[in-house]
KOLKOL-344767 format. One record per residue (C-alpha): residue in three letters; x negated, y negated, z. Coordinates in pm, 1 decimal. Example, Ala and Ser with C-alpha at 12.3 -4.5 7.8 and 13.67 -1.06 7.14 Angstrom:
% KOLKOL-344767
- code_px_py_pz
- ALA_-1230.0_450.0_780.0 .
- SER_-1367.0_106.0_714.0 .
% end
This chain:
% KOLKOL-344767
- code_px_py_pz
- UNK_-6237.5_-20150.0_1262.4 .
- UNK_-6492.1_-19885.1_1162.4 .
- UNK_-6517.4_-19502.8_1275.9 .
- UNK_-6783.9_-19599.5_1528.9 .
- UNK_-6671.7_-19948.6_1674.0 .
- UNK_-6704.7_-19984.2_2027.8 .
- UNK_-6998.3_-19729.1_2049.1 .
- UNK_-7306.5_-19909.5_2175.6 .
- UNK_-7567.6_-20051.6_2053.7 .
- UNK_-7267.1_-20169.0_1847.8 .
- UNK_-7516.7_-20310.0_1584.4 .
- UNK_-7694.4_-20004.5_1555.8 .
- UNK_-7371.1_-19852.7_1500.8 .
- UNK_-7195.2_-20131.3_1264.9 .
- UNK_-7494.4_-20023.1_1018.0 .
- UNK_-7548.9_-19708.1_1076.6 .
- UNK_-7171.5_-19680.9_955.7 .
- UNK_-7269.1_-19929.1_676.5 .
- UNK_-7499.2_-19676.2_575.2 .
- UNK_-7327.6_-19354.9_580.2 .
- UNK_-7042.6_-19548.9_356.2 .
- UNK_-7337.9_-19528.7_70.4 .
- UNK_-7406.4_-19200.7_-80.5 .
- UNK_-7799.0_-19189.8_-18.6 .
- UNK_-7886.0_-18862.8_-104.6 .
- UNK_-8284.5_-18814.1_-242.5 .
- UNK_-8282.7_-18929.6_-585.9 .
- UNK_-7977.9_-19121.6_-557.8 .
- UNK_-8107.8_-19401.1_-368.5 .
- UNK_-8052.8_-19692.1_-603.0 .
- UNK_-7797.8_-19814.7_-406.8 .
- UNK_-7872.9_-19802.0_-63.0 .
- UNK_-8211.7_-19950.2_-181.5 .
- UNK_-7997.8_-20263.3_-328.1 .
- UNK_-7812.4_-20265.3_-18.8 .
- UNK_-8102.6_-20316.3_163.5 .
- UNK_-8259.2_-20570.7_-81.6 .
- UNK_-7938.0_-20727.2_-27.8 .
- UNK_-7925.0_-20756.6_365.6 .
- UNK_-8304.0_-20882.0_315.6 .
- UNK_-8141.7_-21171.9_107.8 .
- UNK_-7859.6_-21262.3_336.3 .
- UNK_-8133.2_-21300.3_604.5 .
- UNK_-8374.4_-21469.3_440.7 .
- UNK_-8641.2_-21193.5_544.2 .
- UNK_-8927.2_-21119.0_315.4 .
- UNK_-8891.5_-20826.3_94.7 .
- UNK_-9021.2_-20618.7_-182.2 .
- UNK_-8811.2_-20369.6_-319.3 .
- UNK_-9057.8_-20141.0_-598.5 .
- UNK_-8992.4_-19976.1_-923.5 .
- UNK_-8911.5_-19652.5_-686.0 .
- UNK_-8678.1_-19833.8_-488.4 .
- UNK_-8879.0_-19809.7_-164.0 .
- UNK_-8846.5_-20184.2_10.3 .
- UNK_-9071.5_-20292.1_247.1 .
- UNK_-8950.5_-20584.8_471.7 .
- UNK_-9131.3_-20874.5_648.8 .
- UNK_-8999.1_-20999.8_1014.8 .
- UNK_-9137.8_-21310.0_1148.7 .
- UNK_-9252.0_-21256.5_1497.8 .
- UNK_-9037.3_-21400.9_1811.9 .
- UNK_-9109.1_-21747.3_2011.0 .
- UNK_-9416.2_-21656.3_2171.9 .
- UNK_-9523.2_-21374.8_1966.0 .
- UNK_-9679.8_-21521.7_1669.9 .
- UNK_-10084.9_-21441.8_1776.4 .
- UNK_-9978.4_-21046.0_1813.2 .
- UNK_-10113.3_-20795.6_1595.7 .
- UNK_-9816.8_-20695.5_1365.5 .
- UNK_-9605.1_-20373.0_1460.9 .
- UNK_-9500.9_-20097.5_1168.0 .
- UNK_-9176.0_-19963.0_1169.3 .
- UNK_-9092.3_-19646.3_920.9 .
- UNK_-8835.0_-19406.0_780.4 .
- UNK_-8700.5_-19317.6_527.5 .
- UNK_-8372.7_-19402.5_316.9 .
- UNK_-8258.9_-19057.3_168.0 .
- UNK_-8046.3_-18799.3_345.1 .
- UNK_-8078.4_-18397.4_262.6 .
- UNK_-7671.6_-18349.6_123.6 .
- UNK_-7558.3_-18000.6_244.0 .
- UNK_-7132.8_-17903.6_279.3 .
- UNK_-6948.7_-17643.3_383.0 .
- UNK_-6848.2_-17436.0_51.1 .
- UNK_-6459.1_-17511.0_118.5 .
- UNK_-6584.8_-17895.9_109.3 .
- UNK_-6501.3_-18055.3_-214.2 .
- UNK_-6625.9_-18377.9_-136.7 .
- UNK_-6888.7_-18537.2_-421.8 .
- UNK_-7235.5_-18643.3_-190.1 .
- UNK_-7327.8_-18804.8_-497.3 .
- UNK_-7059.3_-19058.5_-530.2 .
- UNK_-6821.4_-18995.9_-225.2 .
- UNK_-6913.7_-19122.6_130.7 .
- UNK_-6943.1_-18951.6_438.0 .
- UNK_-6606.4_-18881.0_619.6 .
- UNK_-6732.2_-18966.4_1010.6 .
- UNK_-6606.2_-18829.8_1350.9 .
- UNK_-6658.6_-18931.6_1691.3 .
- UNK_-6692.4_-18572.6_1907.7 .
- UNK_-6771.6_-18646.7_2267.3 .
- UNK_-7122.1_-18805.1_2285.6 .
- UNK_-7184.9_-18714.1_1918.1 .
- UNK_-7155.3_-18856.5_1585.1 .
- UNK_-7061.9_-18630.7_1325.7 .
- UNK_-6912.1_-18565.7_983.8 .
- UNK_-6676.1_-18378.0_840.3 .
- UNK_-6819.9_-18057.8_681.5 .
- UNK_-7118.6_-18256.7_562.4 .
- UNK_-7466.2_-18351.9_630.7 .
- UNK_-7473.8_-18681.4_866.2 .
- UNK_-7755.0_-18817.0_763.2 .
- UNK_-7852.7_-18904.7_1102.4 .
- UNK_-8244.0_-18788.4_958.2 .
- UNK_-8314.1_-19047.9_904.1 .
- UNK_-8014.2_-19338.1_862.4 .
- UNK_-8059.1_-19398.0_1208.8 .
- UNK_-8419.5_-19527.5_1148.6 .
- UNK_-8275.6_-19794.0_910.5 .
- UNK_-7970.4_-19906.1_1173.7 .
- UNK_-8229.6_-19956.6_1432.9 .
- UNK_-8422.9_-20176.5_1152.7 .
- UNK_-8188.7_-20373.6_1054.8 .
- UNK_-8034.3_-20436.5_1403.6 .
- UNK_-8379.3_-20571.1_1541.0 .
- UNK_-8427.4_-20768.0_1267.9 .
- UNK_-8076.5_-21001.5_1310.0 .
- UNK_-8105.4_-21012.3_1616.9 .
- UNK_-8332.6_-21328.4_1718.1 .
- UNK_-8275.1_-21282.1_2076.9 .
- UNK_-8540.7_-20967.8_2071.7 .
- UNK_-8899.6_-21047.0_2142.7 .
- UNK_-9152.6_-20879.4_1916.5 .
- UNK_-9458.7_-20961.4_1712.3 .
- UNK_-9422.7_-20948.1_1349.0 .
- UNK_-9266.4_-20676.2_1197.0 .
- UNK_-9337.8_-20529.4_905.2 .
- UNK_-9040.3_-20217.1_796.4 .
- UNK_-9149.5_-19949.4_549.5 .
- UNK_-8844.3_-19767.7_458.2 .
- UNK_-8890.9_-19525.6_142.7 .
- UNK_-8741.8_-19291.8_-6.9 .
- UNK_-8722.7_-18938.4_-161.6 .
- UNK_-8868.3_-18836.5_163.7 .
- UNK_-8689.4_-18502.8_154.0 .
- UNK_-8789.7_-18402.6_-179.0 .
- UNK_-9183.7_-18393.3_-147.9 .
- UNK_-9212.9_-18748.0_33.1 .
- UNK_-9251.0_-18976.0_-387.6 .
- UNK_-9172.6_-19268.8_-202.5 .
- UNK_-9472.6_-19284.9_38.1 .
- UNK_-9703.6_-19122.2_-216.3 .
- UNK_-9608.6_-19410.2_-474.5 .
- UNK_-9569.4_-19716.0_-222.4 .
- UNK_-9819.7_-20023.7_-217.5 .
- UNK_-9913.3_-20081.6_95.5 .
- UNK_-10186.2_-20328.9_33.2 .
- UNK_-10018.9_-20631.3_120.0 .
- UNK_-9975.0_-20494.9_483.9 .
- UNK_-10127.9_-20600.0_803.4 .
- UNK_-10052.9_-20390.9_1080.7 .
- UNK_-10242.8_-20077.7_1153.8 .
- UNK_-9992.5_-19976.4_1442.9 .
- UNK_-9674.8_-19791.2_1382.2 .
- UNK_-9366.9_-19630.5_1476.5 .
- UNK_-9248.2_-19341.0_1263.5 .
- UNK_-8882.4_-19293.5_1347.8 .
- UNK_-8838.1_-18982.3_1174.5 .
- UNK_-8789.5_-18665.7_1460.9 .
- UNK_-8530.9_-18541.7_1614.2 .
- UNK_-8551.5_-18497.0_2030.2 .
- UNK_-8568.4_-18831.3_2269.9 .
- UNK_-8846.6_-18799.5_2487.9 .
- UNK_-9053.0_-18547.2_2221.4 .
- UNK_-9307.6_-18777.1_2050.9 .
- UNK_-9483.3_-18651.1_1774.2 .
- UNK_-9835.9_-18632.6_1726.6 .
- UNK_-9939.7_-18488.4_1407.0 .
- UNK_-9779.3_-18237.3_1175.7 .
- UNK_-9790.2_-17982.0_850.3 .
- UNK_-9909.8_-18050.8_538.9 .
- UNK_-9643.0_-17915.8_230.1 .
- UNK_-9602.2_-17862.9_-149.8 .
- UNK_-9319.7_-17766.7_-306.2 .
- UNK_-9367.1_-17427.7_-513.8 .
- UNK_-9096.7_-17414.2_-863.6 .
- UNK_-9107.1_-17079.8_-970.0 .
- UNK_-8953.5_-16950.2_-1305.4 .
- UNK_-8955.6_-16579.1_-1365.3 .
- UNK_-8848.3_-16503.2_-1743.3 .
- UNK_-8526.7_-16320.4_-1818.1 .
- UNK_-8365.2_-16115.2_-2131.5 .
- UNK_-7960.3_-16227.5_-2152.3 .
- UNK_-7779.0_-15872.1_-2297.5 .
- UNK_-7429.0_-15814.1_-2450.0 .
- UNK_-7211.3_-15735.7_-2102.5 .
- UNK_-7034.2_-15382.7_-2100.9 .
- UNK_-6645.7_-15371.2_-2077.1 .
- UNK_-6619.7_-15364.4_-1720.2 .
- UNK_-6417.3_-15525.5_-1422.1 .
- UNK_-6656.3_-15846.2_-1277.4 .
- UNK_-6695.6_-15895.0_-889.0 .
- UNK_-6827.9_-16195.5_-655.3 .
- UNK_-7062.7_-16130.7_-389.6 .
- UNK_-7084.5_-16394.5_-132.5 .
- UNK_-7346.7_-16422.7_143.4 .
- UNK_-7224.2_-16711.1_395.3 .
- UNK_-7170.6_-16793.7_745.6 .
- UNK_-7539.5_-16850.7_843.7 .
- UNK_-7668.8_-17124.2_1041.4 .
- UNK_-7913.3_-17246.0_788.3 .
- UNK_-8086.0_-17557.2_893.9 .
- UNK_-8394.0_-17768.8_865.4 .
- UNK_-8672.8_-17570.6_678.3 .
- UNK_-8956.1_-17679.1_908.4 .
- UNK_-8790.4_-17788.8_1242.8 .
- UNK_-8608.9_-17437.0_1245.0 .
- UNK_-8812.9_-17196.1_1080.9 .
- UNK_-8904.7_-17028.1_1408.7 .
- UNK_-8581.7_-16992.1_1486.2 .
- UNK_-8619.7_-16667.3_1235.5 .
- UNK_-8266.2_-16803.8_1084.4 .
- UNK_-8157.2_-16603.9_775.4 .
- UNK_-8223.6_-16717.0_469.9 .
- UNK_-7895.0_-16644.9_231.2 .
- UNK_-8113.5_-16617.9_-86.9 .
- UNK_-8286.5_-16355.4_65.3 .
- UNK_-8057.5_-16179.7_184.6 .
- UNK_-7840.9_-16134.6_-111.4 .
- UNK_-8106.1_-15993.8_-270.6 .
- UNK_-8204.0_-15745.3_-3.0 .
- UNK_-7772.3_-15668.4_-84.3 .
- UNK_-7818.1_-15632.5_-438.1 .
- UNK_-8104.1_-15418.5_-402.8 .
- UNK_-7931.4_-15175.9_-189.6 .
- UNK_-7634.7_-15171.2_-454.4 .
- UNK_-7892.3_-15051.5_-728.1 .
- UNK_-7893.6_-14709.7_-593.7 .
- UNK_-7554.3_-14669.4_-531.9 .
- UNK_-7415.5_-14868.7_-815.2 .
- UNK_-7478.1_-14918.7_-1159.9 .
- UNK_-7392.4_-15270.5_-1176.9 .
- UNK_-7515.1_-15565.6_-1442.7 .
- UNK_-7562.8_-15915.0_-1296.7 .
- UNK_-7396.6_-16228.7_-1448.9 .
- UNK_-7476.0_-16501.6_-1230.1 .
- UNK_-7678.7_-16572.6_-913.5 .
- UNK_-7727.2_-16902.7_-709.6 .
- UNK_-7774.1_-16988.2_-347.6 .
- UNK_-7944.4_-17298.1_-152.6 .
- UNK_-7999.3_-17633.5_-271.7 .
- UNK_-8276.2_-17837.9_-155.8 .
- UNK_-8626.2_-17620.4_-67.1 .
- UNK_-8609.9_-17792.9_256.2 .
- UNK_-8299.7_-17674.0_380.8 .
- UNK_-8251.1_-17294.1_487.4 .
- UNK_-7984.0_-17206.3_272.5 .
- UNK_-7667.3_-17094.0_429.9 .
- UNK_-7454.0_-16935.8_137.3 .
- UNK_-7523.1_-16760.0_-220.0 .
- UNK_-7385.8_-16580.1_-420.4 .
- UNK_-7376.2_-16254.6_-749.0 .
- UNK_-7160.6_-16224.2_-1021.2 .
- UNK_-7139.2_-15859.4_-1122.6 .
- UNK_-6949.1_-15621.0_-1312.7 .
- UNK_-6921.7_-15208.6_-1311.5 .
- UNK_-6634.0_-14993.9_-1323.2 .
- UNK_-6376.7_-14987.7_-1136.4 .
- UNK_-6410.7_-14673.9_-994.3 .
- UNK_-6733.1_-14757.0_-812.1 .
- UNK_-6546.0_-14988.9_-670.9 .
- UNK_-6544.8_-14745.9_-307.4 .
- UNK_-6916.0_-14679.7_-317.7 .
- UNK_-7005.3_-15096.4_-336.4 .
- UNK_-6749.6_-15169.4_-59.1 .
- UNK_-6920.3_-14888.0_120.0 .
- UNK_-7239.5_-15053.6_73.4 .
- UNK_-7155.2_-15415.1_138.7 .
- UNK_-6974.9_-15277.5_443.0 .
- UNK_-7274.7_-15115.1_601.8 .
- UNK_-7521.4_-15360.3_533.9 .
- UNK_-7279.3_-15646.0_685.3 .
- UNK_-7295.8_-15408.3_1021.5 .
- UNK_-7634.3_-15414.4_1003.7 .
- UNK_-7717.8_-15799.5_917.9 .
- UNK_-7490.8_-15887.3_1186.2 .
- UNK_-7682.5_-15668.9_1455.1 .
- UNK_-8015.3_-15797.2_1279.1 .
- UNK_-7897.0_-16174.9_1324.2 .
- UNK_-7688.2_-16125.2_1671.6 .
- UNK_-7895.6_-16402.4_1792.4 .
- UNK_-7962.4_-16672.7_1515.2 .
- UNK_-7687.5_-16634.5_1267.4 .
- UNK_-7418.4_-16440.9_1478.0 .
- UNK_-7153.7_-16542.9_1142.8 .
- UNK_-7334.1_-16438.8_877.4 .
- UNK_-7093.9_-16202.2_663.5 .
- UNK_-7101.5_-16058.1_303.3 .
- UNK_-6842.6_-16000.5_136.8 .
- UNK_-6711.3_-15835.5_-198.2 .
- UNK_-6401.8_-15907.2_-395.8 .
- UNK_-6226.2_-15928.7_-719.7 .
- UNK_-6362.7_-16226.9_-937.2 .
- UNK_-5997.2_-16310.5_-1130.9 .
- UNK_-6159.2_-16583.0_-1328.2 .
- UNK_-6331.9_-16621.1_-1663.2 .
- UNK_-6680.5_-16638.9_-1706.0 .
- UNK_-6770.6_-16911.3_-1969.1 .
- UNK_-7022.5_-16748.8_-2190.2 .
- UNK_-7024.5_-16434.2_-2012.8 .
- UNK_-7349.3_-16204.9_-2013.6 .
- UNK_-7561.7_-16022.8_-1827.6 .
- UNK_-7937.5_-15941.8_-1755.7 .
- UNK_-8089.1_-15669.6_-1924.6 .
- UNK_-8232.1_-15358.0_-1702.2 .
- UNK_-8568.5_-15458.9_-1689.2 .
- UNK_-8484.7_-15859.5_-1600.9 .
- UNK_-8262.0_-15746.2_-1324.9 .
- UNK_-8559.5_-15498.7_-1198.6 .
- UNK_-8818.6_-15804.8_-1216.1 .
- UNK_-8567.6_-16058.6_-1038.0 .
- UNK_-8509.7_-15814.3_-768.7 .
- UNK_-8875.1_-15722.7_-738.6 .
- UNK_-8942.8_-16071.5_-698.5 .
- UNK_-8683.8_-16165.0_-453.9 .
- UNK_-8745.1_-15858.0_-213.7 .
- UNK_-9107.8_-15946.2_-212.7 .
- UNK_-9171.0_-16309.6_-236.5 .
- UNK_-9294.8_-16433.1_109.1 .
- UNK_-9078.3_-16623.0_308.0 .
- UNK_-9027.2_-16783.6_692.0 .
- UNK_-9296.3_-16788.7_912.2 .
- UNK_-9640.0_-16646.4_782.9 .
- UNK_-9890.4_-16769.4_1077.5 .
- UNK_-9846.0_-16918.6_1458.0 .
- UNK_-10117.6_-17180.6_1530.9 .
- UNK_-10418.2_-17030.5_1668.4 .
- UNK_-10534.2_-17381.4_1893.2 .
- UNK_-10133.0_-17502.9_1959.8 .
- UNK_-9972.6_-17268.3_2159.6 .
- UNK_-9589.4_-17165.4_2032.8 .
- UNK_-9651.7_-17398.1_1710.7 .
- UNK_-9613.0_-17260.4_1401.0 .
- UNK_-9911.4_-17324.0_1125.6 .
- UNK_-9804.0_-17169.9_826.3 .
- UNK_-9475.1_-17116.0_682.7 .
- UNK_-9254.5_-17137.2_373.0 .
- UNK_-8872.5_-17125.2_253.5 .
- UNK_-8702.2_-17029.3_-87.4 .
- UNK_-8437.1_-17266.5_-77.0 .
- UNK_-8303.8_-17260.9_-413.1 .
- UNK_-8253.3_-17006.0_-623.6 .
- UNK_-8082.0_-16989.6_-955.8 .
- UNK_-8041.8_-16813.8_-1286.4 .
- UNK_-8071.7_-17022.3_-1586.4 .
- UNK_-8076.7_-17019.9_-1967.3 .
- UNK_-8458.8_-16861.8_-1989.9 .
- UNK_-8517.3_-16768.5_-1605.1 .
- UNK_-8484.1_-16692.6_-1300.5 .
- UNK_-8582.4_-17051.0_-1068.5 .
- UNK_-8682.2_-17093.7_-746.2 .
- UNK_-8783.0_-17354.2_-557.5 .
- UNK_-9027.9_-17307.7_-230.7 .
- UNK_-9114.5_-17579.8_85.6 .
- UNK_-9473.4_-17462.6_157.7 .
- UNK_-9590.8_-17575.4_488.9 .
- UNK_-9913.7_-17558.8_648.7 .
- UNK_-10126.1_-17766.4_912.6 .
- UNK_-10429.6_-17568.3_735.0 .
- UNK_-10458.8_-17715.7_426.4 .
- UNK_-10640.0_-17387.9_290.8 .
- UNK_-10393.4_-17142.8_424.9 .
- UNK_-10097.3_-17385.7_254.5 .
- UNK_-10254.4_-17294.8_-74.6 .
- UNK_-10354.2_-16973.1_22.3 .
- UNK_-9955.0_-16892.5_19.8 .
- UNK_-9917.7_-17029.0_-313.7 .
- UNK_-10203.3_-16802.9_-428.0 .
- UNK_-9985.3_-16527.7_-305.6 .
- UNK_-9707.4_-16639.4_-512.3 .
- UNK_-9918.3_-16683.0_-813.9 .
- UNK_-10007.2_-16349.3_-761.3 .
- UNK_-9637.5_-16184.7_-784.9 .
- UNK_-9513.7_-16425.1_-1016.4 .
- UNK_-9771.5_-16382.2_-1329.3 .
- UNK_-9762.1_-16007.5_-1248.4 .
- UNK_-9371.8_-16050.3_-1390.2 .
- UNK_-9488.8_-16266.7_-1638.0 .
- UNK_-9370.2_-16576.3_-1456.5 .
- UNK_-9497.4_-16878.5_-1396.9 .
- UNK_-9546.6_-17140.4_-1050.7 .
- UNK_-9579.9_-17503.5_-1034.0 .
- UNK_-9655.4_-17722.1_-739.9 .
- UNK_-9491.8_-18043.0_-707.5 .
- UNK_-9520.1_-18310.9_-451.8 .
- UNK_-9813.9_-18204.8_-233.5 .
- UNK_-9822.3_-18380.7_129.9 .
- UNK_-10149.1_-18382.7_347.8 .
- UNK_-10076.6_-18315.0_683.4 .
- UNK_-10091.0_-18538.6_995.3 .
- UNK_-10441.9_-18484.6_1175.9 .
- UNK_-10422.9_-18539.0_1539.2 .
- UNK_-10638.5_-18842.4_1649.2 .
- UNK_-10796.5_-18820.5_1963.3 .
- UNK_-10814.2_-19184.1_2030.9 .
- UNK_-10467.9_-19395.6_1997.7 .
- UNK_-10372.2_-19715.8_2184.1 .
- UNK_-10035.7_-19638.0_2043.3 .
- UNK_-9996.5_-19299.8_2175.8 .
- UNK_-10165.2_-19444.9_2562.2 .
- UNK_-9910.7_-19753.2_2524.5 .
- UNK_-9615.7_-19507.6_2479.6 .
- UNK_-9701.1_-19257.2_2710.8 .
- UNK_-9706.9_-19555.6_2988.1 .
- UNK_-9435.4_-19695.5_2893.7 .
- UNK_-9207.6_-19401.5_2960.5 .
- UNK_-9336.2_-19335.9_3267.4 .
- UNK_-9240.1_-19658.5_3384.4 .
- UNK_-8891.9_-19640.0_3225.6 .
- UNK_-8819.8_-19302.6_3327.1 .
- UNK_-9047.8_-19178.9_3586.6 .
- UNK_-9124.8_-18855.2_3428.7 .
- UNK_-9413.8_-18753.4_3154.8 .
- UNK_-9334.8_-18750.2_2773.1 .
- UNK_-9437.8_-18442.4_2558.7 .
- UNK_-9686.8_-18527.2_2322.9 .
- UNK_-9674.9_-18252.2_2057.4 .
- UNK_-9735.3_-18177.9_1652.5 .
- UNK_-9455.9_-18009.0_1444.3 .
- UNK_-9445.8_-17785.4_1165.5 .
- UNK_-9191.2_-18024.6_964.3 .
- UNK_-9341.6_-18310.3_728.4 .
- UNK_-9387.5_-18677.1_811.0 .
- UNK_-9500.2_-18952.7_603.6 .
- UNK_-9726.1_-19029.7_830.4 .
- UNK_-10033.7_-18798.3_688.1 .
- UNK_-9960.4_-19026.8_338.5 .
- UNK_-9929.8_-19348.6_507.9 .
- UNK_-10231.5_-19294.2_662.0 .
- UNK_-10395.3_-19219.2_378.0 .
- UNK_-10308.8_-19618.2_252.3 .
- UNK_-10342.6_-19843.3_564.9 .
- UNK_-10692.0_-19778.4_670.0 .
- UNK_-10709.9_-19698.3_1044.2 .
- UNK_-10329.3_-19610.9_1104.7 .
- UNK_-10236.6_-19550.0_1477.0 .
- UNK_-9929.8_-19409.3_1472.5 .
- UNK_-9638.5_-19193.1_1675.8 .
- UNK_-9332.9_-19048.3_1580.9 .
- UNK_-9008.6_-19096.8_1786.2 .
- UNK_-8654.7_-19083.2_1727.5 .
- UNK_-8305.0_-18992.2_1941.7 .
- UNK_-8170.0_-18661.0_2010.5 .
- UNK_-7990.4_-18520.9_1664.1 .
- UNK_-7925.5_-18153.6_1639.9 .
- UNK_-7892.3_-17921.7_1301.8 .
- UNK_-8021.1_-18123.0_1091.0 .
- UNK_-7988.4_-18049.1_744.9 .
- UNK_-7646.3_-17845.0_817.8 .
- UNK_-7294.4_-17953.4_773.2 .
- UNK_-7310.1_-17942.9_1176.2 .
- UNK_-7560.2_-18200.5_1211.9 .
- UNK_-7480.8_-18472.8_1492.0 .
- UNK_-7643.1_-18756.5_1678.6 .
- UNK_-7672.7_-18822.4_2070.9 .
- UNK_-7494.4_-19154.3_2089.5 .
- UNK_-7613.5_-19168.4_2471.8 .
- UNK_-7984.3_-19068.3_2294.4 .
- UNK_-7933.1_-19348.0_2045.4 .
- UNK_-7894.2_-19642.2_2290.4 .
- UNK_-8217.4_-19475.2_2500.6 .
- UNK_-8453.1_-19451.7_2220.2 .
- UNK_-8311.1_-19824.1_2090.3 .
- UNK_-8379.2_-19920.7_2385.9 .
- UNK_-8716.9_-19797.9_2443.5 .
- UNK_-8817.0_-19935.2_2067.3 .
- UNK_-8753.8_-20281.6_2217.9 .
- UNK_-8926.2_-20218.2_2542.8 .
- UNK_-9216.6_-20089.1_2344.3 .
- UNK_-9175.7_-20413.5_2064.5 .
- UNK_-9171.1_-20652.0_2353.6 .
- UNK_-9514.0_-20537.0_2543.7 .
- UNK_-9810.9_-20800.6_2479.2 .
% end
């Protein structure tokens, strides 16, 4: 008996458990990819699985059905892998430890995964299940998704023959999603000088209890951003403190708003006062600052007992330039949409951050809905970077989502829930990225809609899914499958 037996739809569940027993994390998809090549096999269903491990599948339509257009269904196969710091578990080899809380699914101190596993449980649920009626189905599930969407930009599509699809990829039953941002993802490598250390007691400065969260769902939520603020920290210890810096990390994926980072630092011991005094007064005031969105966040200053292997430190001017560059890089919300009210056009997020042999790297999630205003950021960047004598690379452009004023999809769906729930839908664009922009860009004439059941925080060790939502949107994908 699994974690989620006797939650309905139970087949839904049964894979979506399936799934979150396979570490699936972006770049690590071989093997969900062969489990899903696999499960093709076992049902005799058409399949090509590519040299990026994206698999496309191939559902023969229902008694009945065989004369309708065929239907699209898409998401993705890779997961955004975020813990808890106390959480020793290995997202690269380990599964998912999952909880049943109420009418959530959950896991422990981990990313769920529910963004966008649940997209492949629905899947592979309709397609066992010969009892549904539907055209033919055609699944495009891909992967890398999180990490600047390789999967769609590498995928052959040509063999395809629907032009209608459902994107089950976002996160709020009843929301269904329209268009959205364009993104590239901005690396960043800002050279350092590595000097002998001085003789002097080392410290750990931690930055944690922040919300974090989804890098373009939450962005307006103005959550903090632990990279940043660590360095708006170590720049008020400058004055007050002559420390050296050893180490410095926060964040890891540029989508994700990181929740925790952390310094390595040494000075003497009898500054010791004077930093607690600082720390101290600048946790007071981040907490009042963040009341609202990240009413945890703490920072913290202590003792660092352990040995640092290969111990040095940045020289005075590489500590000045990777200060000046972390205090003034951009970052959160730049613009608000001028023609969508409350939507946010322009935005960007420095979710990793780490010092390295030859550098200081970060990593950015540029988002825009403006293609020119997307690169105008970068420009910005450029700017401050080769002014420290750095240097930026974009990786994994996206084009965004354009909003098309005539779709038999979206008129279908709208109908459809009014008759199923007797209320209107909200038809809306979103600042996060979808495939869909990409996938539109391959399968000439693409109507499309995004959908998906309620699942809150993604992206966080707090995320969980609606498992009331879950049956409501499954059940609404049929409905929809089932219309002539």
């Amino acid at each position: 008996m699994g974690v989620l037996s006797g939650l309905e739809p139970a087949r839904v569940f049964h894979y979506f458990e399936e799934i979150c027993g396979i570490p699936h994390g972006s770049y690590n998809e071989k093997e969900i990819s062969n489990y899903l090549a696999e499960y093709a096999k076992t049902h005799n269903i058409e399949y090509i699985q590519d040299e990026l491990y994206n698999v496309i599948m191939f559902i023969p339509a229902s008694e009945g059905y065989e004369q309708e257009e065929p239907i699209i269904l898409q998401g993705h196969m890779d997961m955004v892998c975020e813990k808890r710091p106390d959480v020793l578990l290995d997202m690269e080899k380990e599964a998912i430890s999952l909880v049943v809380d109420g009418d959530f699914v959950r896991a422990d101190g981990t990313t769920l995964g529910g963004d966008d596993g649940i997209a492949i449980a629905y899947m592979l649920a309709i397609a066992e299940d010969k009892t549904i009626p539907h055209p033919p189905l055609e699944f495009i599930i891909t992967v890398s998704e999180e990490v600047g969407m390789d999967g769609a930009a590498g995928i052959d599509l040509s063999m395809l023959k629907g032009t209608r699809m459902l994107n089950i990829d976002s996160e709020e039953e009843g929301i269904f999603l329209t268009s959205c941002a364009g993104g590239v993802s901005a690396h960043v490598n800002i050279p350092i000088i590595w000097s002998v250390p001085r003789k002097e007691q080392t410290y750990l400065l931690k930055v944690s209890g922040l919300m974090g969260g989804h890098s373009g769902v939450e962005i307006n939520k103005e959550r903090a951003n632990a990279n940043k603020v660590i360095a708006r920290v170590l720049f008020a210890l400058k004055d007050k403190v002559d420390y050296q810096l050893f180490a410095l990390e926060g964040g890891a994926k540029d989508n994700a708003i990181p929740a925790y980072a952390e310094a390595k630092i040494g000075f003497l011991a009898t500054q010791e006062e004077n930093a607690c005094q600082v720390v101290e007064e600048l946790k007071d005031t981040l907490q009042a600052e963040y009341a609202v969105s990240d009413a945890d966040i703490t920072v913290s200053l202590e003792v660092y007992k352990d040995e640092i292997p290969n111990k040095r430190a940045l020289d005075e001017q590489s500590l000045q330039n990777v200060l000046s560059f972390l205090m003034v890089v951009p970052n959160g919300v730049q613009a608000m949409s001028m023609s969508v009210p409350g939507l946010v056009e322009t935005s960007l997020n420095m979710g990793i951050m780490k010092l390295n042999e030859d550098g200081l790297f970060t990593q950015h999630a540029v988002r825009s809905s403006v293609t020119s205003r997307k690169y105008y950021v970068v420009e910005q960047m450029t700017s401050l970077v080769q002014s420290l004598g750095g240097k930026l690379v974009c990786k994994g452009a996206y084009p965004a989502w354009e909003y098309k004023q005539d779709s038999p999809v979206r008129d279908r769906v709208i109908a459809l829930y009014r008759e199923m729930y007797q209320k209107e839908p909200v038809m809306e664009g979103i600042h996060a990225g979808l495939e869909c922009g990409l996938l539109a860009d391959k399968i000439e004439n693409l109507d499309c809609i995004s959908m998906g059941p309620d699942i809150m925080d993604i992206h966080t060790p707090v995320e969980r899914l609606s498992i009331a939502s879950t049956k409501r949107v499954y059940e609404f994908i049929l409905a929809f499958l089932k219309q002539r």
